[in-house]
N, C-alpha and C positions, 0 to 999 in steps of 0.2 A: 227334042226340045218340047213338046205337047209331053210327052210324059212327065219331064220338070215340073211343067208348068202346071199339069193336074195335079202332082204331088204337094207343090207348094199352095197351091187354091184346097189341097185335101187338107194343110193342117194351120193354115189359117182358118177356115172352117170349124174345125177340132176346139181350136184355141178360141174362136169366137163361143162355141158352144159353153167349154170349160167355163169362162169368165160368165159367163149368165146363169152356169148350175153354181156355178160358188156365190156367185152374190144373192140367191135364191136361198143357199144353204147356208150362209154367214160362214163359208169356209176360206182360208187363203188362196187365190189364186193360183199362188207357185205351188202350192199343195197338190191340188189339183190337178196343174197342167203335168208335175212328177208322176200323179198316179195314172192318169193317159198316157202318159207315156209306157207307162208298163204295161197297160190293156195293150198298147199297140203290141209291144213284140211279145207279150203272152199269146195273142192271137195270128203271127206270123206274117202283120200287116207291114209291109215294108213302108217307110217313109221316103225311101232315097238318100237318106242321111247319116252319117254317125258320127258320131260325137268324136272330136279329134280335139289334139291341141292347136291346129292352124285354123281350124275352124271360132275355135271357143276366141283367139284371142284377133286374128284379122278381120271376124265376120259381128260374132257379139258383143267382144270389150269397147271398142269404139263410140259406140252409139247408145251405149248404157251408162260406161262413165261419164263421156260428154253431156249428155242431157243430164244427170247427177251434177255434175260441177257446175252446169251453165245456171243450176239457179240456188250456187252459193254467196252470197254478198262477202266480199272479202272483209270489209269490215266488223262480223258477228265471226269469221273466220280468224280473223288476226285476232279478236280477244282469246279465243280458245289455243291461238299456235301450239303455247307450252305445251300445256298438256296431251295436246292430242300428236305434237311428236313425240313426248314421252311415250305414250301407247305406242306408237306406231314403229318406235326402235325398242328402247326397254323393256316393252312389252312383248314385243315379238321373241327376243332374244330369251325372255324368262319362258313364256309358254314354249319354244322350242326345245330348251335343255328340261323343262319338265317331264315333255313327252316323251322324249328320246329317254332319260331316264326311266321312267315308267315302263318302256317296252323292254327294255335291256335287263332291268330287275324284275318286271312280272311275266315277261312272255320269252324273256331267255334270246332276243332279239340279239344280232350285232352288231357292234358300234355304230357304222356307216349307214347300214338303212334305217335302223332308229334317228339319227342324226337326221339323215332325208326327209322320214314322215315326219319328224317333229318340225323341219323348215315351212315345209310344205303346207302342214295342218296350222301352221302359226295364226298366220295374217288371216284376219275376216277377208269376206268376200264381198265385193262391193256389189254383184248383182241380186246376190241374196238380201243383204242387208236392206240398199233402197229399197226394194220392193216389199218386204217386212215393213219398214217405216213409212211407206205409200199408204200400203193396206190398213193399217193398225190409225192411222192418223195421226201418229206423235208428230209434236209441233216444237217449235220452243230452242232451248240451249243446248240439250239433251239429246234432240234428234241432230243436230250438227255434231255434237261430239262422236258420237258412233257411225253419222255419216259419214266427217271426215277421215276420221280412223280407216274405216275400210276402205277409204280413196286412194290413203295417203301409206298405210303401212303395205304396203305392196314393193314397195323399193327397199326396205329391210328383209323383208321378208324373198325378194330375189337374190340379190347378196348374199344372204347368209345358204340362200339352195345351191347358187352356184357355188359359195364357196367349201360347201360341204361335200358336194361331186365331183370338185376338186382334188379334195384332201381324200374322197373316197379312190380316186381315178392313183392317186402318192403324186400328183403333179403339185411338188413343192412349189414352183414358180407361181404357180397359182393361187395357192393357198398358202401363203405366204404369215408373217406374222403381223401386228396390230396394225403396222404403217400396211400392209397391203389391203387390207378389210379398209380402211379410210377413204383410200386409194379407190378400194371397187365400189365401196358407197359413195365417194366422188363421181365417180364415171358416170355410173350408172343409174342414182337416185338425182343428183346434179344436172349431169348431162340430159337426163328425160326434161328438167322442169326448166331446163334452158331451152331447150330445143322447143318446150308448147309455150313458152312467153314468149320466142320470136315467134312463130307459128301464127298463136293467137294475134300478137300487135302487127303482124302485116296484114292479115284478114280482116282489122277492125280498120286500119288505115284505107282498105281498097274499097271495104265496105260502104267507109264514111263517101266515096265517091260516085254512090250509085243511088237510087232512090229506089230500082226495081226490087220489089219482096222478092222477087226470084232470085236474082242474083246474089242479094245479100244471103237467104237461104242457103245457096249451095255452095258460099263462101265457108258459113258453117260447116259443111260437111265435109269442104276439101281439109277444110283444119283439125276435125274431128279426127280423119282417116288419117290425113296428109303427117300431122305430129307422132299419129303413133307407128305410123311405117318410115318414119325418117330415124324417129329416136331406136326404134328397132334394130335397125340396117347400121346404125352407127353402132351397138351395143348396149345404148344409152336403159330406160325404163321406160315401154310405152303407154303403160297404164299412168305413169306421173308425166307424161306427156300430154296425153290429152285430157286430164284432169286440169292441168295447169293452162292449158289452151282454152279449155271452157270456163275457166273459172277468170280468166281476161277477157274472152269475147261477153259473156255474161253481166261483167261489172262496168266495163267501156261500150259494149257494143246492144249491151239489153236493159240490163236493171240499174242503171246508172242514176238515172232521176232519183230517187228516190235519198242517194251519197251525195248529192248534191251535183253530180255528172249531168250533163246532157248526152244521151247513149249515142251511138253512133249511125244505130240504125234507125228507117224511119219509121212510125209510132204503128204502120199496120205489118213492116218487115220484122219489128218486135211480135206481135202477136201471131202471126204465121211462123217464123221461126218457133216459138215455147210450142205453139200445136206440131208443127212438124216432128222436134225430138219427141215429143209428147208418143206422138203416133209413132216413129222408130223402136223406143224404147221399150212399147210394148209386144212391138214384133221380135225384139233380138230375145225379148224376155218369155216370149212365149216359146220360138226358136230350141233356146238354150235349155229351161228344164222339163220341152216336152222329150228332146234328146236324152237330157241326164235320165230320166223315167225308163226311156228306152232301155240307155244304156245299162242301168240298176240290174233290170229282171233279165239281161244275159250272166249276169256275174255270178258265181258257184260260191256263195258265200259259207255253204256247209263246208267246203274243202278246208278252210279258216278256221275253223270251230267256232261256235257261236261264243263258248267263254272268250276266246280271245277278241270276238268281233266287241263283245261287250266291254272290254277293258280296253280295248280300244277309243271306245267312247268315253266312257270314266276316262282316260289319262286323256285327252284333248280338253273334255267339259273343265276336268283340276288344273291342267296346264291356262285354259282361259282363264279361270279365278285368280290363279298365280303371274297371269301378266295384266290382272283389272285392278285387283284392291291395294297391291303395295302400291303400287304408282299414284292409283288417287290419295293412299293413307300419303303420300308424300305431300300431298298439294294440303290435305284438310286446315293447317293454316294458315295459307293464301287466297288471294281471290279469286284462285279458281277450282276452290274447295267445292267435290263433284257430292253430292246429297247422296245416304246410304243408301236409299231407294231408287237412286238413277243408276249408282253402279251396280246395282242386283242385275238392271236392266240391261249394262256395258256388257255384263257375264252372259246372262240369258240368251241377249239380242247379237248378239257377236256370232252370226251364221255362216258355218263353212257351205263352200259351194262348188260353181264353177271352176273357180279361180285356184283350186288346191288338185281338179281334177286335171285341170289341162296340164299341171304340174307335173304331176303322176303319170300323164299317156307321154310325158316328154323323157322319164327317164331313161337314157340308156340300156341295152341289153344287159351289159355287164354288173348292174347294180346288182348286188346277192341280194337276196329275199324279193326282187322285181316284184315277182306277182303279190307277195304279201303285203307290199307298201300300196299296191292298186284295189286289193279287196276292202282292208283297212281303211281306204281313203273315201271309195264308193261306202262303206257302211256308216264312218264318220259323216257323211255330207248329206245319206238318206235320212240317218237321226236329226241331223243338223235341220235341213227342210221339213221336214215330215214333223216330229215330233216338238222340239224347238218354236217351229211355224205356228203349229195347229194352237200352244198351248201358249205364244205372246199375247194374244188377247187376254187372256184370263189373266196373265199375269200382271199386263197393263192396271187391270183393276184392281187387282191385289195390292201394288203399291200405288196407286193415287198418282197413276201417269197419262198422258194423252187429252184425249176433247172431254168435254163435262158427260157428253152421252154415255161416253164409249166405259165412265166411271160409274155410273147409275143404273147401266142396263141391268 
């Protein structure tokens, strides 16, 4: 237990340090904590940790989506619905047959693991993304579009994984024809956002009956965890589980004055709760890519070939474009016509991460090409953070997006 618990006080420490040389250096944080990460296992410093999929999605997803959701106002949310489930199905589904193309005709791939990395590499990442739109400052209509997208495309983008290791596994019952894909976006994208609107509406109902910041506090938290290990355990989505539970305790239970709501909670159990996720979020998020860091600099990426690691990257970056601009060219004459220079930003800002990794350590042994879909994925998501991260600032300013400073500097 004392070794735990040094271990844990060694990379909060770490992570406290990170965050003071990046704001020192005007670097991204998650930049940063990626590249400590790789000091660490270049240097043979054990952490106690490694990067798993029960890890990334029981220990980090929870408490990074939930404070993500908990301060979206459904209202600025319901204007954008359309489109950002456009992205978050259409688009999923276009950027996945892009890439799985791309591997099949540029690197000679077979059907099924191309299929896989393209499901996989689909969906943005939602812990990448907030913390990109934290750092960067964007404010506005812009930053809910791409925030909800990576909340929300997560239930297509499981759907279409599972039902590709399905059809990779020949289990016809599974992978079934159009009514089954309905059927498992039912269940599963469905079932997640039922399961966090009761979740959330009993937590704001028990909440309403206490006045302790405490208790209303770890009301959040049972709802945070409690939605995404129920919708779990049932099959359901628990990343749209507990988006959906934060985004009802959030708009009844925090930000509600504002909708014309009286919240539920009381006006210093509001303030303690936003600092609490506040402070979670930054620990899952320090957590999360001081591991992926780690994880990066064990992976034998020359085994790969770097051409392919590179085309790699090409066919995710083209598959992103291919699920950003037709979908907005679809909307340009409606009211939710997206501005040329936000969607540069849909493309750009669309960071794989976590959430494509924990994908990847979950496949099966049996999958052919296993290891290649895992290097692939690790090389995608180092560009993604790394390269992507370092260079949203500049581009922010390039197209006339974000706070007036951050346009003028």
């Amino acid at each position: 237990m004392d070794v735990l618990v040094f271990r844990a006080l060694g990379l909060l420490g770490l992570a406290i340090l990170v965050a003071l040389a990046a704001r020192r250096l005007r670097l991204p944080y998650t930049v940063g904590l990626v590249l400590a990460g790789a000091a660490l296992a270049f240097f043979r410093v054990d952490s106690g940790l490694t990067l798993t999929h029960d890890l990334i999605f029981d220990v980090v997803l929870p408490p990074l989506l939930f404070e993500a959701a908990l301060n979206i106002r459904w209202g600025e949310f319901r204007r954008d619905l359309v489109p950002v489930l456009a992205l978050s199905t259409v688009g999923v589904l276009l950027c996945a047959a892009a890439v799985a193309s791309g591997l099949v005709w540029g690197l000679g791939w077979q059907v099924e693991p191309a299929l896989a990395f393209g499901a996989l590499i689909a969906a943005t990442d939602p812990i990448a993304v907030v913390a990109l739109l934290r750092e960067t400052g964007v404010t506005g209509r812009i930053r809910l579009l791409i925030e909800a997208e990576s909340l929300v495309n997560d239930g297509a983008a499981a759907v279409l994984f599972t039902l590709v290791l399905a059809w990779a596994a020949h289990d016809a019952g599974a992978a079934g024809g159009p009514l089954a894909v309905v059927r498992a976006l039912a269940e599963i994208a469905g079932g997640g956002v039922l399961v966090g609107v009761v979740v959330g509406l009993a937590a704001v109902a028990i909440a309403g009956a206490s006045d302790d910041h405490l208790v209303e506090t770890a009301l959040t938290a049972v709802a945070a965890f409690g939605s995404f290990l129920v919708a779990e355990r049932l099959g359901a989505s628990g990343v749209l589980a507990t988006v959906a539970a934060g985004i009802v305790m959030g708009n009844l239970g925090v930000l509600g004055a504002r909708d014309g709501l009286e919240p539920a909670l009381t006006p210093h159990g509001r303030t303690f709760v936003l600092g609490f996720w506040e402070f979670a979020a930054f620990l899952a998020n320090s957590l999360v890519f001081l591991l992926i860091g780690s994880a990066m600099a064990t992976i034998d990426f020359a085994r790969e070939g770097w051409r392919a690691l590179a085309l790699a990257v090409l066919f995710a970056l083209a598959g992103r474009a291919i699920a950003v601009y037709p979908v907005c060219l679809a909307f340009a004459r409606t009211r939710w016509a997206v501005p040329a220079n936000e969607q540069h930003l849909l493309w750009w800002g669309g960071l794989r991460g976590a959430l494509a990794l924990a994908l990847a350590l979950a496949l099966p042994p049996h999958i052919p090409q296993r290891d290649d879909i895992l290097i692939c994925a690790f090389a995608v998501v180092a560009f993604s953070v790394i390269v992507q991260g370092l260079t949203a600032p500049f581009l922010l300013r390039v197209l006339k997006i974000g706070p007036p400073a951050a346009q003028t500097d």
